[in-house]
N, C-alpha and C positions, 0 to 999 in steps of 0.2 A: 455890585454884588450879584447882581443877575448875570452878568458874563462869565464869571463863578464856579456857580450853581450850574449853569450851562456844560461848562467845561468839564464841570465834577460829574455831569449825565452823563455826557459821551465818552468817557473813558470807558473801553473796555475789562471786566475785573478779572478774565478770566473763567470765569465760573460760568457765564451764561452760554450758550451753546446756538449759531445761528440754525433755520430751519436745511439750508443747504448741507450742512455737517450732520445734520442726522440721515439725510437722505443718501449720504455716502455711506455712515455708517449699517444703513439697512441693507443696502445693496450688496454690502462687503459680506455681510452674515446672512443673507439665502445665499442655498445654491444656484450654479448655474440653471437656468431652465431648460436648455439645451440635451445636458448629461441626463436631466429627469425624463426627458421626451424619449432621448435615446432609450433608455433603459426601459419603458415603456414600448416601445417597437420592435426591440429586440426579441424574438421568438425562439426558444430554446427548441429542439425538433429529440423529441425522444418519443420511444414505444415502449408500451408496458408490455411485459412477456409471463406468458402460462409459466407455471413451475415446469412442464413439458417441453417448451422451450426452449428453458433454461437450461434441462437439464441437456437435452439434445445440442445447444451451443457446447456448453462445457465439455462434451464427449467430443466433438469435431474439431474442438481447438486442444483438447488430449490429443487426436489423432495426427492431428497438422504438426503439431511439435515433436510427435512422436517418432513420425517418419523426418524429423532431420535428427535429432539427438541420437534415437537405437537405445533408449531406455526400455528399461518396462514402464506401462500404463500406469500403475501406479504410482512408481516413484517421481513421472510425468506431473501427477495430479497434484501429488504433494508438492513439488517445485513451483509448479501455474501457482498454485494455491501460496505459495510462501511470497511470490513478486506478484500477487494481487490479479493474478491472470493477465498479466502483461507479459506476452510474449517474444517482444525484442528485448526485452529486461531481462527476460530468463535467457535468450538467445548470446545475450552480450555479454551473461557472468557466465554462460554455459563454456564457451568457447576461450574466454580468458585463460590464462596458466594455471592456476591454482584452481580447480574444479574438487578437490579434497577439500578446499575452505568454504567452497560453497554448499558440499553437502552436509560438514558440519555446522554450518551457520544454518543449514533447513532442516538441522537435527534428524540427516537421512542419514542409513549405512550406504557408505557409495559402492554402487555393482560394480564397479570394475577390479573393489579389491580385493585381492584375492584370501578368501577366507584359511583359518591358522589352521597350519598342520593339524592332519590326524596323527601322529604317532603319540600325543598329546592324549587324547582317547585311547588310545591301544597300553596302554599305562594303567589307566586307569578305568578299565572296562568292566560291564559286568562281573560280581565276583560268583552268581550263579549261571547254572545252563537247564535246560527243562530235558528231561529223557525223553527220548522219543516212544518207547515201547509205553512207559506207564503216564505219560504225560505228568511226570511231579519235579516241582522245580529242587533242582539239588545242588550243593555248593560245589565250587570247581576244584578242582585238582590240581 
């Protein structure tokens, strides 16, 4: 009966867990200490800048874009400003075919086109005129 007994001990049931299988298991669930070190040496290099600045970048890269596109400055700003002041983003959709899509999609009126006849006004123009002798405005004829 004692060989048994014995036998019925050293069966493995499953359920017990040796100390080497938790020690994988601990290992498996930290991170690397490596990636932690790295990330730790890693030095991000930035300058904090005056609203003066700032504001004097954003004027010099209006002006830089400026002189390749041939917009006006403003419509300049509002574009920087719609591609996040990225200006090869502005550069790559400026230049693409469809620059109509692009100034609708920056909800700009695009300068290059050409605004709608006046005869359109000539229609429907003032229906008075001011006299020149007594300066009073008086309906047209």
């Amino acid at each position: 009966m004692d060989t048994g007994d014995d036998e019925l001990y050293d069966a493995d049931s499953g359920n017990e867990s040796s100390a080497e299988d938790e020690d994988e298991l601990s290992i498996s669930l930290e991170p690397e200490s490596s990636s932690r070190e790295k990330l730790e040496t890693e030095e991000f290099h930035y300058e904090v800048l005056s609203t003066e600045q700032i504001v004097q970048h954003m004027v010099d890269c209006i002006r830089e874009v400026n002189t390749v596109v041939q917009i006006p400055p403003t419509i300049t700003r509002i574009l920087l400003n719609h591609f996040k002041w990225d200006k090869e983003k502005l550069y790559e959709r400026y230049y693409d075919d469809d620059q109509e899509a692009l100034f609708k999609e920056a909800h700009i009126i695009n300068p290059y086109k050409n605004p709608p006849s006046s005869s359109k006004d000539s229609r429907f123009g003032p229906r008075t005129e001011e006299c020149e002798i007594c300066l009073m405005t008086i309906p047209k004829n």
